[in-house]
C-alpha positions in Angstrom: 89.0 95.2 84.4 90.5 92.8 82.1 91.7 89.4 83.6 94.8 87.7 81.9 94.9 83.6 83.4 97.9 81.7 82.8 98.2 78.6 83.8 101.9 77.4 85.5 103.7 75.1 86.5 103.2 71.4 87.3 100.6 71.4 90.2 98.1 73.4 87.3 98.6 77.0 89.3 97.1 79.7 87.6 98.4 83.2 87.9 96.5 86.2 86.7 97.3 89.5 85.4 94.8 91.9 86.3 94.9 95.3 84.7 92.8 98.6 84.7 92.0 99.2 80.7 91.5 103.0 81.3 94.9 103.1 82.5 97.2 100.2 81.9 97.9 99.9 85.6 97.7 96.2 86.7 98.1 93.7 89.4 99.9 90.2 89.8 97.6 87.4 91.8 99.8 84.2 92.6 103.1 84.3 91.1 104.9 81.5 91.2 106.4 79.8 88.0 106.9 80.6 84.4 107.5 83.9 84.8 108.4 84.7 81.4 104.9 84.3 80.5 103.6 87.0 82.7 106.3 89.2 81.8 105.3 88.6 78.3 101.9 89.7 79.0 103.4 92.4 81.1 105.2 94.0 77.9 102.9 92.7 75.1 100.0 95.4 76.8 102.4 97.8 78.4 101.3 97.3 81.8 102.6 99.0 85.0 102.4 96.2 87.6 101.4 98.1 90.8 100.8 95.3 93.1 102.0 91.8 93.5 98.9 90.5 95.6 99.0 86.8 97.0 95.8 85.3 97.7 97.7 83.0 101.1 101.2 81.9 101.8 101.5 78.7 100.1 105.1 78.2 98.1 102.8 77.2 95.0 101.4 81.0 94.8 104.1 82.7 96.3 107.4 81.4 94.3 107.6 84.1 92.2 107.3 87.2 94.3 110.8 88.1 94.3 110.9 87.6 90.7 108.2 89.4 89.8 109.5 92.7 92.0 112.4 92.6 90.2 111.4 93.3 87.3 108.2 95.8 87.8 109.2 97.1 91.2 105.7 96.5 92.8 104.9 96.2 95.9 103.7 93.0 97.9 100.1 92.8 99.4 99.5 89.7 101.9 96.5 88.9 104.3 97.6 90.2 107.7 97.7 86.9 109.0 100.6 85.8 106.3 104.4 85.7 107.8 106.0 86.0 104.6 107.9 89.2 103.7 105.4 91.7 102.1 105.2 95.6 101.9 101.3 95.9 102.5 99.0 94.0 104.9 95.4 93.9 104.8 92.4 93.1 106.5 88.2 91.5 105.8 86.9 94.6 103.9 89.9 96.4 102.7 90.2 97.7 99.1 93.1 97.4 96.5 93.0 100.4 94.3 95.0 100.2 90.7 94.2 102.5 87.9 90.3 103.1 88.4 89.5 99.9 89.5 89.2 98.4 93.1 88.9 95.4 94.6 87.7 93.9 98.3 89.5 92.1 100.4 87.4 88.7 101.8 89.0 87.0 104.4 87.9 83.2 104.2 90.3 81.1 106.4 90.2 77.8 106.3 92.7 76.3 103.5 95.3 78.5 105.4 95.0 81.2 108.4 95.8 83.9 105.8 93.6 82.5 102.9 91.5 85.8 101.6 89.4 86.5 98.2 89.6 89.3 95.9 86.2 90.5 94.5 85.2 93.7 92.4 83.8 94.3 89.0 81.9 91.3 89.1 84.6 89.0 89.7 86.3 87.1 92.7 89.7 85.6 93.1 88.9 83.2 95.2 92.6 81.5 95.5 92.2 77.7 97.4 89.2 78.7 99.3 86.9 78.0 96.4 87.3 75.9 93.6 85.4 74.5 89.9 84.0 71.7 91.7 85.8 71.4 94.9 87.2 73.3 97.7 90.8 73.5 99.2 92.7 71.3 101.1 92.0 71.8 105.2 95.0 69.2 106.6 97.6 71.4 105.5 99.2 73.6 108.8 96.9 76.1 109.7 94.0 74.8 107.7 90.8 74.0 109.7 87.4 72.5 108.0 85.4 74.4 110.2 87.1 77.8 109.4 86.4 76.8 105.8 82.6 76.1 106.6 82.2 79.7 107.7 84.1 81.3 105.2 82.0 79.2 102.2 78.6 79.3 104.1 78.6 82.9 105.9 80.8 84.7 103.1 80.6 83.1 99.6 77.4 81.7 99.5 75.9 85.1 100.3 77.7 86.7 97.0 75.8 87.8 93.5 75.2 84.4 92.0 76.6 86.0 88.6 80.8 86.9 90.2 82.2 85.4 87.8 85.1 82.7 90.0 88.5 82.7 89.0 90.3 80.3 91.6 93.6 79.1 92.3 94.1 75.9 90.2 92.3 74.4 87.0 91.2 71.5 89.2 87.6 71.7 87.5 86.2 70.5 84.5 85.9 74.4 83.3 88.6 77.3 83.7 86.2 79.5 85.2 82.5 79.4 87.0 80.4 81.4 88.4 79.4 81.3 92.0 75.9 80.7 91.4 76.5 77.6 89.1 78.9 76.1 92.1 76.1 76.8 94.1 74.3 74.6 92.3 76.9 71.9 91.4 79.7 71.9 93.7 79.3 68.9 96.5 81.1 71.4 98.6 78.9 74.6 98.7 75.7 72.1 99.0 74.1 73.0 102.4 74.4 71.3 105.2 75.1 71.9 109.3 78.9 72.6 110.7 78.8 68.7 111.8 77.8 67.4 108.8 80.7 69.3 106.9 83.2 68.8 109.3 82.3 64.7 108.9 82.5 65.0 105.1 86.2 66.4 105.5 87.2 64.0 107.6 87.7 66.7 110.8 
C-alpha cells in the first residue's frame, strides 16, 4: 500500500492518495482543494480511484468530493453518522477493500459525531481525531471532549505502537509519526482520568 500526501489548501489539509501497487487501484482520503495535484498523481501512476473516502464531514476534507467523482467516477464512503451525500456508509469494524489491500474502519468520535480512522498495512488515517502533537478541536458542533477521551484512551492507545499516523493537517513539527512516539510525546495521549481531560479541554 503506497501512501501519496499532499498537502492543500490554506488551513495546511492534507489529502492522500492511497493505492494498491499490485493493482493500481486506489483510494482518495480528504479531498478538498487543489485538485489538480491529485489528479496529477492520479494520471502520473495510472491509478483507478475506486473510492473517495472522507475521514468526517468537515468542508475542509470534504470540498472536493464532487470534483473528484467527476473525474474518476468513484464512489463516496462516509461514517454512518455523516449527513452529507455519499454512496457507502460504514460502521466501527468495517473494511474498505481496493485492489488487494484493506482497511478498517475505527470510529473515534469526538472532533465530530462522524469522525472515524482508517488503519491497515501498518498505517492509520487518523483524520482530526489524532494529530503530530495535538488532537482535534472538540467546540466545533457535534464535537464532545469526552467522546474524544474514549476514542484516544479505549481505541488508539491500545494500537501497535509502530502504525505509522498519517493525520489530517501538518499541525506537527513532522509530517508523519507513529503512534507509539505520540504515545510518548503528545500532551494529549498522556494518561490521565475522564475529569482530568475533560478540565484540560476546557469541557
Amino acid at each position: 500500500m503506497k501512501v501519496h500526501q499532499i498537502q492543500v489548501g490554506n488551513m495546511q489539509n492534507f489529502t492522500y492518495v492511497v493505492e494498491d501497487e499490485e493493482t493500481d487501484e486506489a483510494i482518495v482520503i480528504d479531498p478538498s482543494w487543489d485538485l489538480e495535484q491529485i489528479e496529477q498523481i492520479i494520471q502520473r501512476n495510472n491509478l483507478k480511484i475506486k473510492y473517495v473516502i472522507n475521514t468526517h464531514h468537515h468542508f475542509d476534507h470534504t470540498l472536493g468530493n464532487e470534483g473528484m467523482v467527476k473525474l474518476t467516477n468513484a464512489q463516496i464512503i462516509q461514517h454512518e453518522k455523516s449527513e452529507l451525500k455519499h454512496d457507502i456508509a460504514v460502521k466501527d469494524g468495517d473494511v474498505i477493500e481496493f485492489g488487494n489491500s484493506k482497511l478498517t474502519v475505527l470510529h473515534t468520535p469526538g472532533h465530530s459525531k462522524d469522525s472515524m480512522c482508517l488503519i491497515g498495512d501498518g498505517k492509520i488515517f487518523s483524520g482530526d481525531t489524532l494529530f503530530v502533537g495535538n488532537c482535534g478541536r472538540i467546540d466545533l458542533p457535534g464535537g464532545s471532549a469526552k467522546e474524544l477521551y474514549h476514542s484516544l484512551f479505549d481505541v488508539l492507545y491500545s494500537l501497535n505502537d509502530d502504525l505509522i499516523l498519517y493525520c489530517g493537517h501538518n499541525y506537527g513539527n513532522s509530517l508523519t509519526s507513529t503512534i507509539g512516539k505520540e504515545k510518548l510525546t503528545n500532551f494529549v495521549m498522556q494518561k490521565r482520568t475522564e475529569q482530568e481531560f475533560l478540565d484540560m479541554m476546557g469541557q
